[in-house]
Short mmCIF file of the C-alpha atoms (twelve columns), coordinates in Angstrom:
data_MODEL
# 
_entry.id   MODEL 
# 
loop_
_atom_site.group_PDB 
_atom_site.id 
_atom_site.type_symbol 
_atom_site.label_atom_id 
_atom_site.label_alt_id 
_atom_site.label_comp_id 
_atom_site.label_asym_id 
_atom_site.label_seq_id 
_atom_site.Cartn_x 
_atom_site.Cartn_y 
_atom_site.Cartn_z 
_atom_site.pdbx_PDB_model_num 
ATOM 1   C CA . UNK A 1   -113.974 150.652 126.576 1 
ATOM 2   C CA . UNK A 2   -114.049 153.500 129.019 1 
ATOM 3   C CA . UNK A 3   -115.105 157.149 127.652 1 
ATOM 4   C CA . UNK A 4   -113.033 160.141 127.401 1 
ATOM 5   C CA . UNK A 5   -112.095 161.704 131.042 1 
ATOM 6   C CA . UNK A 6   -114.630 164.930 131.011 1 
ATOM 7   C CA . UNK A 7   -113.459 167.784 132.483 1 
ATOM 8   C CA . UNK A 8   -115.025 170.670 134.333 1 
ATOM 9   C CA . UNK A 9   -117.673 169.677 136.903 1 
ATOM 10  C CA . UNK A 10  -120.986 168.446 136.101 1 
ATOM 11  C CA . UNK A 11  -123.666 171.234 135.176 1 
ATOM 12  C CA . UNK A 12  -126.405 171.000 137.750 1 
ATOM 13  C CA . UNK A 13  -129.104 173.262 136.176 1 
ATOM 14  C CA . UNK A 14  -131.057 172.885 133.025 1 
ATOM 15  C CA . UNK A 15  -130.225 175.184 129.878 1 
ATOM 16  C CA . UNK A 16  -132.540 176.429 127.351 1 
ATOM 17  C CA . UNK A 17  -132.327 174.877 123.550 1 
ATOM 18  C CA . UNK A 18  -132.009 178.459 122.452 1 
ATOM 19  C CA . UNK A 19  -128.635 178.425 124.404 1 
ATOM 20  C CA . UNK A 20  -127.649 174.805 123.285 1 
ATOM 21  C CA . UNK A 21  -127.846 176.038 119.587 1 
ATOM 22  C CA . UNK A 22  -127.273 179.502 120.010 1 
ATOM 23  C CA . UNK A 23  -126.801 180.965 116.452 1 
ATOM 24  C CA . UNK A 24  -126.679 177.605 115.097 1 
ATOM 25  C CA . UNK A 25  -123.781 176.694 116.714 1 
ATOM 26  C CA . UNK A 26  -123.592 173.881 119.845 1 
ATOM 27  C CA . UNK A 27  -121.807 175.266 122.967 1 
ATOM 28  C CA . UNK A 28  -119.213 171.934 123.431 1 
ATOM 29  C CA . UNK A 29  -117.641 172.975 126.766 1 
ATOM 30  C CA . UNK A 30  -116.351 170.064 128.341 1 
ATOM 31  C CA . UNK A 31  -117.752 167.953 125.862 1 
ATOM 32  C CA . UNK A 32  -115.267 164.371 125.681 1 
ATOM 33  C CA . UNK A 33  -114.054 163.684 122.677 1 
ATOM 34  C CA . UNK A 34  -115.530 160.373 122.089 1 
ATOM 35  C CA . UNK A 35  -118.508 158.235 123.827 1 
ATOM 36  C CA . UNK A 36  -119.604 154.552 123.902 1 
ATOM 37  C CA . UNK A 37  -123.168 153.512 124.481 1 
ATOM 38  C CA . UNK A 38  -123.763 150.637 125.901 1 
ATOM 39  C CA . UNK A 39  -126.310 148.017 124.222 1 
ATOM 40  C CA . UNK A 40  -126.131 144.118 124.515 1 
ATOM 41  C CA . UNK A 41  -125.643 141.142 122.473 1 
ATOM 42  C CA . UNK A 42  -125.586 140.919 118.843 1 
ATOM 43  C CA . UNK A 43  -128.717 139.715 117.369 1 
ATOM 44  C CA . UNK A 44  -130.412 141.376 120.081 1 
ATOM 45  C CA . UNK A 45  -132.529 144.854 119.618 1 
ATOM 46  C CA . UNK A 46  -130.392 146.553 121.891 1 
ATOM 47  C CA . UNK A 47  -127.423 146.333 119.684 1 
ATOM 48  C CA . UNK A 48  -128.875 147.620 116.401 1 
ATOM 49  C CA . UNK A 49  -130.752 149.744 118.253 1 
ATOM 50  C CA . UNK A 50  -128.372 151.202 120.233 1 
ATOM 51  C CA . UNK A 51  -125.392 151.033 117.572 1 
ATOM 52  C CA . UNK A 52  -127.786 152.322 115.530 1 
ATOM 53  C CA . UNK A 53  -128.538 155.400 117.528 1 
ATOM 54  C CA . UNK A 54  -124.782 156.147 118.600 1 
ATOM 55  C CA . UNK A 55  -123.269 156.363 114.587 1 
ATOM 56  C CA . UNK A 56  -126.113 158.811 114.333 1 
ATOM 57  C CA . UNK A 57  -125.269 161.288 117.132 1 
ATOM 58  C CA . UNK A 58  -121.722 160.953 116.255 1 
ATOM 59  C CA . UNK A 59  -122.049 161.990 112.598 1 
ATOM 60  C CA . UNK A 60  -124.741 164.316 113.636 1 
ATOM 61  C CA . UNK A 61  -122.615 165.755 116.277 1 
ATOM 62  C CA . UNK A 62  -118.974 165.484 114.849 1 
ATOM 63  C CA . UNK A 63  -117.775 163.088 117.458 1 
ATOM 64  C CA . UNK A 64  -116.246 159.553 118.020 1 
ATOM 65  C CA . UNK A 65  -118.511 157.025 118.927 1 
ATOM 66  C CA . UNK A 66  -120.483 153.747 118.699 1 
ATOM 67  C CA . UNK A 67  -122.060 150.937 120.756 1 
ATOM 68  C CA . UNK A 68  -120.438 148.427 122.416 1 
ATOM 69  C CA . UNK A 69  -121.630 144.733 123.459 1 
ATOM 70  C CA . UNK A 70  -122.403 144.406 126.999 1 
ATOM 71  C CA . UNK A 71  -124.421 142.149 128.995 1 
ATOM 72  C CA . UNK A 72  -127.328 144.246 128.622 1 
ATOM 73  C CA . UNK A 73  -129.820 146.884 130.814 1 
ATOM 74  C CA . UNK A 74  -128.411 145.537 134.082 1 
ATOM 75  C CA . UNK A 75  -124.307 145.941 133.133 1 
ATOM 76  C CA . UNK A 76  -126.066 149.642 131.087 1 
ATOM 77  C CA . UNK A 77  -126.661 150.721 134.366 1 
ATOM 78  C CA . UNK A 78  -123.474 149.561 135.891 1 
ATOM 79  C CA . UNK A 79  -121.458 150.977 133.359 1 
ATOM 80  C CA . UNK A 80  -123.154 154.254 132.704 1 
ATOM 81  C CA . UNK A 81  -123.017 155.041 136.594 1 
ATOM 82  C CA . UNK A 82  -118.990 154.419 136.861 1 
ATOM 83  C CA . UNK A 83  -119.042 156.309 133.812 1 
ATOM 84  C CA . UNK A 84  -117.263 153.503 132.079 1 
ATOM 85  C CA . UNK A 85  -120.054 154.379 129.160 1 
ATOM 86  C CA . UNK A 86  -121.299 157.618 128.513 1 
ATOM 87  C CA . UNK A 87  -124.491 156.263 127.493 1 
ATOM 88  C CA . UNK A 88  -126.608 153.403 127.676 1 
ATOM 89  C CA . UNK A 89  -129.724 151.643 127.233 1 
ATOM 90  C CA . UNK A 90  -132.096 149.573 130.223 1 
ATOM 91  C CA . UNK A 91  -135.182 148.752 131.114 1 
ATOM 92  C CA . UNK A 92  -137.205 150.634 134.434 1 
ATOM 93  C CA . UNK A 93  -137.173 146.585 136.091 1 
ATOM 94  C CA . UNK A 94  -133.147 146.617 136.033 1 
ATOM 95  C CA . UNK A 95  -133.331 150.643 136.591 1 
ATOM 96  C CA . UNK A 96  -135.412 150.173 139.813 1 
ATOM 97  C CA . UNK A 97  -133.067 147.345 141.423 1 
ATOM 98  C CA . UNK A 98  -130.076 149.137 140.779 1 
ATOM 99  C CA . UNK A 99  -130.968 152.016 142.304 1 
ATOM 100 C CA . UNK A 100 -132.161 149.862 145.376 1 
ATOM 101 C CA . UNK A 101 -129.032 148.367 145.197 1 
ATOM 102 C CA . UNK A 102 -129.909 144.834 144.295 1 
ATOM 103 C CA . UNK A 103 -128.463 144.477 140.967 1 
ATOM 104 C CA . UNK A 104 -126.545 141.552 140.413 1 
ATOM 105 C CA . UNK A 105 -123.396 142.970 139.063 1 
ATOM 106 C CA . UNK A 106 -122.850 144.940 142.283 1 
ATOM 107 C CA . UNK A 107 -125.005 143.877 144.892 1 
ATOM 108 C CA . UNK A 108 -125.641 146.724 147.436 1 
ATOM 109 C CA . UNK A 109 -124.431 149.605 145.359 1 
ATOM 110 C CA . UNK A 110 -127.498 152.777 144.734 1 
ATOM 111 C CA . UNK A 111 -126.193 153.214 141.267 1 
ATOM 112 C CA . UNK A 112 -127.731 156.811 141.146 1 
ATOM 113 C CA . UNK A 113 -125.411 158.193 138.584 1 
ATOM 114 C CA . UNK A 114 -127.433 157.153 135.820 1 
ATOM 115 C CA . UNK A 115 -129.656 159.378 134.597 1 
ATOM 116 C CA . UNK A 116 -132.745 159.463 132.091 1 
ATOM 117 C CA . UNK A 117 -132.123 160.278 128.838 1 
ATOM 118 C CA . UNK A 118 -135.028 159.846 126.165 1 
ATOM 119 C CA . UNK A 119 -137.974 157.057 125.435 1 
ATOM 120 C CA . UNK A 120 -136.780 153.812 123.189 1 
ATOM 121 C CA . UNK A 121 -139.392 151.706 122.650 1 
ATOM 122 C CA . UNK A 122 -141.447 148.667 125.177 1 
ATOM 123 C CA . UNK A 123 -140.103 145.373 125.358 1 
ATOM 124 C CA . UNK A 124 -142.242 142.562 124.842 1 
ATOM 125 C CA . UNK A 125 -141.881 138.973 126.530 1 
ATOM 126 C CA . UNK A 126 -142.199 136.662 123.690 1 
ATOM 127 C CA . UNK A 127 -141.699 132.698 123.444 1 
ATOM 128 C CA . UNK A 128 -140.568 131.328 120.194 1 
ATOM 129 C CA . UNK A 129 -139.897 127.118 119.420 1 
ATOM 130 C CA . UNK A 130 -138.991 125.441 116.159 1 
ATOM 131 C CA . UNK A 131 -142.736 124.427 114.559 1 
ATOM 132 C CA . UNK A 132 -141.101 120.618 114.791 1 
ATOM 133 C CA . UNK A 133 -141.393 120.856 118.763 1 
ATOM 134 C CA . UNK A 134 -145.305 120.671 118.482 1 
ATOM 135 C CA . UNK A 135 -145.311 123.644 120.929 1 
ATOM 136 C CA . UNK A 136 -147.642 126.078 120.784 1 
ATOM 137 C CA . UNK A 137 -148.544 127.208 124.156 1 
ATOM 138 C CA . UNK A 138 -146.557 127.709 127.515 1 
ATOM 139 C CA . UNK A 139 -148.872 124.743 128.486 1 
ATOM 140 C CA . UNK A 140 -146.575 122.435 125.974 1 
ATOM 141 C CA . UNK A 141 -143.657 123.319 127.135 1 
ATOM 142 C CA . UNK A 142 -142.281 119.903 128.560 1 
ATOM 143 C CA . UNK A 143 -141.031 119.503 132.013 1 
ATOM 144 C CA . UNK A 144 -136.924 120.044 131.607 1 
ATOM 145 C CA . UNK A 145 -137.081 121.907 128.681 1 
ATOM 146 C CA . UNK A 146 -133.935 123.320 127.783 1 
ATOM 147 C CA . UNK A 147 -134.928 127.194 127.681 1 
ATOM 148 C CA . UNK A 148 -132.463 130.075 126.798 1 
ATOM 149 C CA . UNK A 149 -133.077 133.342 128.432 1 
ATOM 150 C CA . UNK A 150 -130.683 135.601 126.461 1 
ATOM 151 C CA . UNK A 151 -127.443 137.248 128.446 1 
ATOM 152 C CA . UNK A 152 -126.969 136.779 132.020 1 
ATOM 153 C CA . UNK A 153 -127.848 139.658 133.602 1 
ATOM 154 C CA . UNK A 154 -130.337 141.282 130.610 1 
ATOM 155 C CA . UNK A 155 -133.693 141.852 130.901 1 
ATOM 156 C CA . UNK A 156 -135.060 138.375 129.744 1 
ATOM 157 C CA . UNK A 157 -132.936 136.712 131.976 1 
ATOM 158 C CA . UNK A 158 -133.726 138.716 134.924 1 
ATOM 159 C CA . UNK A 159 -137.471 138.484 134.585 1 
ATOM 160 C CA . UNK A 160 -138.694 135.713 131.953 1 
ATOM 161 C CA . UNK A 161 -137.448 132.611 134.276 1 
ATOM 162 C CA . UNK A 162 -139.589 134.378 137.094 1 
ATOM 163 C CA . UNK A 163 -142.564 134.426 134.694 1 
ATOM 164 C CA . UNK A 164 -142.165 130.785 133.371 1 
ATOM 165 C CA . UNK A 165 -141.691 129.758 137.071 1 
ATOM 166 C CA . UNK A 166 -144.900 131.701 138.114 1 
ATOM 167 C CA . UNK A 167 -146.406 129.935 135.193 1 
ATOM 168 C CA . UNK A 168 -145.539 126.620 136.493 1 
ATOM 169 C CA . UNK A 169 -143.246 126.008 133.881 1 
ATOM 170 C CA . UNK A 170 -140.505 123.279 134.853 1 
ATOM 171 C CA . UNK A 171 -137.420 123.875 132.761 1 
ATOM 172 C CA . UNK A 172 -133.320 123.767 132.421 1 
ATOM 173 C CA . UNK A 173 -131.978 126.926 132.714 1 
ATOM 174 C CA . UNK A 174 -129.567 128.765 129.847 1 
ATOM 175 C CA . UNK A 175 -128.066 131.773 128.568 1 
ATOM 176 C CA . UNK A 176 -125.869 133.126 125.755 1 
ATOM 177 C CA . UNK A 177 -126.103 135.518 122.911 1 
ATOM 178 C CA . UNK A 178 -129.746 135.895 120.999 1 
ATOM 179 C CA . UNK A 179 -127.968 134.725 117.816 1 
ATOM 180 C CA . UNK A 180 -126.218 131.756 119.453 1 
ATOM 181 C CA . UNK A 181 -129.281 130.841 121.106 1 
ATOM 182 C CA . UNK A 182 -131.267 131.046 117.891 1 
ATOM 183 C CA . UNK A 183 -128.764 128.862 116.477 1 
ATOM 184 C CA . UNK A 184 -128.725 126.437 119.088 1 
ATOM 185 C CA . UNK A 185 -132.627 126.274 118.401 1 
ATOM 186 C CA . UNK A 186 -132.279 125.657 115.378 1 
ATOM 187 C CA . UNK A 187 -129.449 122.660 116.259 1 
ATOM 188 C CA . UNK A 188 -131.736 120.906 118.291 1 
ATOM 189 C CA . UNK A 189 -130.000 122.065 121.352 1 
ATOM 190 C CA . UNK A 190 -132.559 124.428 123.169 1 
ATOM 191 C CA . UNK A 191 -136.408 123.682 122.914 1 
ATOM 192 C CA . UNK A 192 -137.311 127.417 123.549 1 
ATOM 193 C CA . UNK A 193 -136.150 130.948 124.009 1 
ATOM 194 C CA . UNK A 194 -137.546 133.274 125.779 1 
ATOM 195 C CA . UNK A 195 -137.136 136.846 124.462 1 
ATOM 196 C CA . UNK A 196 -137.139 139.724 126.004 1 
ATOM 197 C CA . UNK A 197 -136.608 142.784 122.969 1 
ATOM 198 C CA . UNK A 198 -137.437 144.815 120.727 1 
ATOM 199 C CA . UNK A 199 -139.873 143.389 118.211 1 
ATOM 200 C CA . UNK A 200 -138.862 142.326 115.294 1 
ATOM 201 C CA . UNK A 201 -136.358 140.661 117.470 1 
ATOM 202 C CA . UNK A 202 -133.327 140.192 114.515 1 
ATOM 203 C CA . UNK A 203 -133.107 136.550 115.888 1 
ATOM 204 C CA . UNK A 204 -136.006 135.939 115.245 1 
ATOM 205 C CA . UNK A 205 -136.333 137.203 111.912 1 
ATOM 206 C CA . UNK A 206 -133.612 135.127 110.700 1 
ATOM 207 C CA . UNK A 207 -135.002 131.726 112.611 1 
ATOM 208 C CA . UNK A 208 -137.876 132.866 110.395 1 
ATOM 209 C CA . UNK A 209 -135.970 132.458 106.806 1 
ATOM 210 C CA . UNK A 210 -133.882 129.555 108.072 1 
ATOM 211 C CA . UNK A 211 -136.807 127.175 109.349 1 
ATOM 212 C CA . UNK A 212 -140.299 127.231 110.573 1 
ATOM 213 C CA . UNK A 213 -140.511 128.290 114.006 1 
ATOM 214 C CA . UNK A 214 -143.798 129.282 115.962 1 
ATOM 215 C CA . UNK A 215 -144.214 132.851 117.964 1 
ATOM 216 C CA . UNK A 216 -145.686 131.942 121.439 1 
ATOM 217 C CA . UNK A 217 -148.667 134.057 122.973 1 
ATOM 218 C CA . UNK A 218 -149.813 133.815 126.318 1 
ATOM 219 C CA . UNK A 219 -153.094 132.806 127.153 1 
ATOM 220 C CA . UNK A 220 -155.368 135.736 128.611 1 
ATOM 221 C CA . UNK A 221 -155.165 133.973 132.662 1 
ATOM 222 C CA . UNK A 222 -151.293 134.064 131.674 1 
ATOM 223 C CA . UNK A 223 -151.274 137.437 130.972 1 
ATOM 224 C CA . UNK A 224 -153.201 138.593 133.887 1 
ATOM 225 C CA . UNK A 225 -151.272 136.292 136.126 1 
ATOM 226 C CA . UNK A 226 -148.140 137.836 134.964 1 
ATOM 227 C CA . UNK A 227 -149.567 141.167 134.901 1 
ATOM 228 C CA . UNK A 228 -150.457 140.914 138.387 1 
ATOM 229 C CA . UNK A 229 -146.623 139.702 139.712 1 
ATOM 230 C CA . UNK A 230 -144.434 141.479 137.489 1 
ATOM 231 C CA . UNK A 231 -143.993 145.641 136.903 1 
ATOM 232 C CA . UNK A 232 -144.625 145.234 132.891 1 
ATOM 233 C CA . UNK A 233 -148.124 146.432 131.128 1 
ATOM 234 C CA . UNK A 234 -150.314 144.611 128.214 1 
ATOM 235 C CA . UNK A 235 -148.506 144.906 125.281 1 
ATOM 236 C CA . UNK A 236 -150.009 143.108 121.551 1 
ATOM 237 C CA . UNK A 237 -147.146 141.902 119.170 1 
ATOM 238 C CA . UNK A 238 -148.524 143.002 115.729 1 
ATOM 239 C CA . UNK A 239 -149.176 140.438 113.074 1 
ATOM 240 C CA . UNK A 240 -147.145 142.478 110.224 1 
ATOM 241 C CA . UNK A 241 -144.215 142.179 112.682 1 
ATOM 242 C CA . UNK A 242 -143.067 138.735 111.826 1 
ATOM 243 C CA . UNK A 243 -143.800 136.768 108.800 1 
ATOM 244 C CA . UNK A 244 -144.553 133.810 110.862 1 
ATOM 245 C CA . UNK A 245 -147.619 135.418 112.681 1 
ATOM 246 C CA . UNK A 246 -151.448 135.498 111.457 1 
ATOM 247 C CA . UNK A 247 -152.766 137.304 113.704 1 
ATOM 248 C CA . UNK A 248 -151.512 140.030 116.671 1 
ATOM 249 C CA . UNK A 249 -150.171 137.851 119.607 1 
ATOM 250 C CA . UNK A 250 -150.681 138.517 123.135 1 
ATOM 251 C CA . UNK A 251 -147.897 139.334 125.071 1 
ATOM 252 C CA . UNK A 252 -146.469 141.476 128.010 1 
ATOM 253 C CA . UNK A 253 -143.826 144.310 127.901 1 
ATOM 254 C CA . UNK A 254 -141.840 146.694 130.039 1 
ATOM 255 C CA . UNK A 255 -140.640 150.123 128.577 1 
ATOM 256 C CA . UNK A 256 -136.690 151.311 127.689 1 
ATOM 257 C CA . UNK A 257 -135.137 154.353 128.293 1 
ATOM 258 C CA . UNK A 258 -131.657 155.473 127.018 1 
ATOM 259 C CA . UNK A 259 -129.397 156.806 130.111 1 
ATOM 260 C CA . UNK A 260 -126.294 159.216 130.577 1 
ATOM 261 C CA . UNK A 261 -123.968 159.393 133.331 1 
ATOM 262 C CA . UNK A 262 -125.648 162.159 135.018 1 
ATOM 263 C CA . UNK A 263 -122.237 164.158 135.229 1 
ATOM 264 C CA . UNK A 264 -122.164 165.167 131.124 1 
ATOM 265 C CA . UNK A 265 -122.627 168.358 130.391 1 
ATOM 266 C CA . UNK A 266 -126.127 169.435 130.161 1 
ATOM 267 C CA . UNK A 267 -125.314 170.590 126.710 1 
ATOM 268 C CA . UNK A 268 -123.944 167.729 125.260 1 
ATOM 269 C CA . UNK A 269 -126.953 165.687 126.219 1 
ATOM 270 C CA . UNK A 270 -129.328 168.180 125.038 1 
ATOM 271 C CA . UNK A 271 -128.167 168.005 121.485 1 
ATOM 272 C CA . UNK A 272 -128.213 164.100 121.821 1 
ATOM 273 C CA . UNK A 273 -131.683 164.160 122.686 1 
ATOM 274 C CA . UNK A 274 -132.429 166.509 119.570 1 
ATOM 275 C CA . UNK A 275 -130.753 164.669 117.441 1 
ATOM 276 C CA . UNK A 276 -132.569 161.233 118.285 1 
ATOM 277 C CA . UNK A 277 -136.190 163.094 119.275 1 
ATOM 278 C CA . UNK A 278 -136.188 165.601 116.665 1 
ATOM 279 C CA . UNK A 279 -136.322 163.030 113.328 1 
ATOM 280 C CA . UNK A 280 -138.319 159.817 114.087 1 
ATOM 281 C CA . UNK A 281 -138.410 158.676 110.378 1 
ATOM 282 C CA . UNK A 282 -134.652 158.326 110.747 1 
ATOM 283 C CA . UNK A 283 -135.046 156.578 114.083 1 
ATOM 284 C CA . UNK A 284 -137.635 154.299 111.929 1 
ATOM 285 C CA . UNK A 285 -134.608 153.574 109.488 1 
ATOM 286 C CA . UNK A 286 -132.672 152.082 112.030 1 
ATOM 287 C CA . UNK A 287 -134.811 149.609 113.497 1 
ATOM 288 C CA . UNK A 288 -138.856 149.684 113.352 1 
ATOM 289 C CA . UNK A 289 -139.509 149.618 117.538 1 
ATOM 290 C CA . UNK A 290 -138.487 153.508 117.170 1 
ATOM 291 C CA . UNK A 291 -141.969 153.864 116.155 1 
ATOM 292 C CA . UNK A 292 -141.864 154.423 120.091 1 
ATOM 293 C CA . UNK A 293 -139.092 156.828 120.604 1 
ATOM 294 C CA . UNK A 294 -141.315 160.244 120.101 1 
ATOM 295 C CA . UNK A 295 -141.352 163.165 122.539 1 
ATOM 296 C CA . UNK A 296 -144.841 162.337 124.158 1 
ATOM 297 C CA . UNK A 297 -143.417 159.476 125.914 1 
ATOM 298 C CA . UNK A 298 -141.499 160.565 128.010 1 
ATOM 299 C CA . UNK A 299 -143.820 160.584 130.681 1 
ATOM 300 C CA . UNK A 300 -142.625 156.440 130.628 1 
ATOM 301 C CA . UNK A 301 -140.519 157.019 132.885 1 
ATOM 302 C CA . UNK A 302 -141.452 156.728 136.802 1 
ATOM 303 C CA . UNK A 303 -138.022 155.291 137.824 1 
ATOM 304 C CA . UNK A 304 -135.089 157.160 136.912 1 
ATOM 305 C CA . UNK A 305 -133.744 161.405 137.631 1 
ATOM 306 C CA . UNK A 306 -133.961 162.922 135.128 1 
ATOM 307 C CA . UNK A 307 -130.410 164.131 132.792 1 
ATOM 308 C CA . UNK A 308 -130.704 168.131 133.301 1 
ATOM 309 C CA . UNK A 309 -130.165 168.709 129.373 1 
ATOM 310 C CA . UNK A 310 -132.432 165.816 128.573 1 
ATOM 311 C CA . UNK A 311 -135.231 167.260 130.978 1 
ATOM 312 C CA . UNK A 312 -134.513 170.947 129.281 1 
ATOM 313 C CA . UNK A 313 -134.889 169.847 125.632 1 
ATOM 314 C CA . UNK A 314 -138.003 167.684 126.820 1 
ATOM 315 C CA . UNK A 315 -139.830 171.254 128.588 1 
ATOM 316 C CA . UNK A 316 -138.923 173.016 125.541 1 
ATOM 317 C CA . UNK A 317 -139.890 170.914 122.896 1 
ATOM 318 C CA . UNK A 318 -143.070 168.245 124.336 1 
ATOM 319 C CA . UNK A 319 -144.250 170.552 126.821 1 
ATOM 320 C CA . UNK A 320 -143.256 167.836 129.439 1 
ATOM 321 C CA . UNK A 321 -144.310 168.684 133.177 1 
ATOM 322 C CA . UNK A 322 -141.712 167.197 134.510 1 
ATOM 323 C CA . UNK A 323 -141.253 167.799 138.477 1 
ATOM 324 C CA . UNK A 324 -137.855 169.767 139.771 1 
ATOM 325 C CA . UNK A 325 -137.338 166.990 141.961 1 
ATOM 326 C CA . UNK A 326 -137.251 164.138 139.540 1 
ATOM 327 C CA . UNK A 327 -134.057 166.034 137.886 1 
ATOM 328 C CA . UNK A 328 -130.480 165.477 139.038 1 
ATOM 329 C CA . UNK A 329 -128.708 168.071 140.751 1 
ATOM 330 C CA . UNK A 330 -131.735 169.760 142.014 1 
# 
C-alpha cells in the first residue's frame, strides 16, 4: 500500500508545539490524506503494536490510516525511506545496516530517508520449546534442531541465528509468521523459536493456554558472550510477564524506535508524536511493552536523524538536548 503523494516540499526546520496547535487547532498543510505504518507479522508485537498505535493517531488526528504486515524493521526501513509507508517501526541493528547500506532488501542503498520518530519499547531475545522437548537451556538444544527465527528479514532473523551460532548451537534454519511458527511448535514441526519482540510476545501467550511450553534464559557466560558480539544491552524478562515463568528470566534486548519518511511535514509528525507521547496509559491499553514509550527515552536513540517535528515536540516537552546535527535537514 503506498501513502498519499504529499505535496509541497519537505519542511527542513523545527516548529514550536505552540505553532503546531496554535489556538487549538493543528496547522495540516500538506498533510496526505491517509498513512500506513509499517509493522510485521501477525502474532508478532510489531503488529499490535504498531496497528495499535496507527488507529490511534488516525482517530486522534481525523485521518485514514492503519498498519500493514510487512516483513518487519528491515522492509520498515525500506519502505519508510521510498516513502512507500509513511511510518514505520525498526530496531537501531536493522537502522544501522541500512544506513550503511547493507540491508538485505537493497544491498548497497544509504536508506537515509528514514527518520526518528519516538521511543517504543526494547526487544528482548527469548527462546521458547514445548515443556515435552526436555529443553531447558540453549545447552539442550540438539544438534539439527529445527529452529524458527520469525520473518526473513526481521529482527530475530537477522540477529538470533548469529547468537545461537556464537553459542555453538548447531541447528536447521526456518522462518515464517510468529503465529505459524507457534503453531508449527506446537505440531511437532519446529523444536524451538527464537523470538525477537515485544514481551508478552502474543505467540507466546497463546502457546501458553494451548500447551505447556518452557521460556528459555540464557545462562550468565551466555549473556556476556552475547553481550560482548552483538549491539543489544542486559535486559530481565519479568516473571508477571508470562504465566509460564517463576521467576524474571535473563535475557538480552535491543531498543525500537518508530520512523517517518523524513520528507512529512514537520507538523504532521509533531502531532503524531503528541498524540502517542502525551498519554502513556493509553499506549499501556494497547499492548503492555509501552510501559517504554515515555518522553525520557528518547535519548535511545544513537543511530537514526532525527524527524524535525519529532525533535521539536521532544525539546519542548522532555527537555531533550538533542544536537542540531543529529536532525534532518540541518
Amino acid at each position: 500500500m503506498k501513502m498519499t503523494q504529499i505535496t509541497g516540499a519537505a519542511i527542513a526546520v523545527a516548529v514550536s508545539t505552540t505553532a503546531v496547535f496554535a489556538d487549538g487547532h493543528l496547522d495540516k498543510t500538506g498533510w496526505p490524506e491517509s498513512f500506513t505504518v509499517g509493522t510485521a507479522s501477525q502474532g508478532g508485537t510489531y503488529f499490535a503494536y504498531g496497528s495499535g498505535w496507527a488507529n490511534l493517531v488516525a482517530e486522534e488526528l481525523g485521518l485514514s490510516g492503519g498498519g500493514e504486515v510487512t516483513g518487519g524493521p528491515m522492509q520498515n526501513m525500506a519502505l519508510v525511506h521510498t516513502g512507500d509507508a509513511a511510518f514505520g517501526m525498526t530496531t537501531m541493528g536493522p537502522a544501522a545496516e541500512s544506513l550503511g547500506g547493507t540491508n538485505p532488501i537493497a544491498p548497497g542503498l544509504q536508506m537515509d530517508n528514514a527518520c526518528a520518530m519516538f521511543p517504543m519499547y526494547q526487544t528482548p531475545f527469548s527462546v521458547t520449546a514445548l515443556a515435552s522437548s526436555g529443553i531447558t537451556s540453549v545447552a539442550d538444544i540438539p544438534a539439527g534442531a529445527k529452529i524458527g527465527f520469525g520473518p526473513a528479514g526481521s529482527t530475530s532473523d537477522t540477529y538470533f541465528p548469529r547468537m545461537m551460532e556464537t553459542l555453538g548451537v548447531d541447528f536447521e534454519r526456518r522462518n515464517g509468521g510468529w503465529t505459524d511458527l507457534g503453531s508449527q511448535l506446537q505440531d511437532g514441526l519446529l523444536d524451538v523459536i527464537a523470538f525477537a519482540a515485544g514481551v508478552p510476545v502474543p505467540a507466546v501467550s497463546q502457546l501458553e493456554v494451548q500447551t505447556d511450553v518452557n521460556i528459555i534464559e540464557f545462562t550468565a557466560d551466555e549473556q556476556a558472550t552475547i553481550l560482548e558480539t552483538f549491539p543489544v544491552s542486559e535486559f530481565m524478562i519479568g516473571a508477571d510477564t508470562y504465566t509460564t515463568l517463576t521467576a524474571d528470566a535473563r535475557s538480552v534486548s535491543m531498543w525500537n524506535f518508530a520512523i517517518a519518511n523524513c520528507d512529512l511535514p514537520a507538523t504532521l509528525v509533531e502531532a503524531v508524536v503528541d498524540v502517542v507521547m502525551s498519554d502513556n496509559e493509553r499506549m499501556l491499553n494497547i499492548h503492555k511493552a509501552a510501559r517504554s514509550t515515555v518522553p525520557e527515552n528518547w535519548d535511545k536513540n544513537g543511530v537514526l536523524m532525527w524527524h524535525p517535528g519529532a525533535a521539536a515536540w521532544f525539546k519542548a516537552n522532555a527537555g531533550a538536548d538533542i544536537p542540531d546535527d543529529m536532525i534532518h535537514g540541518n
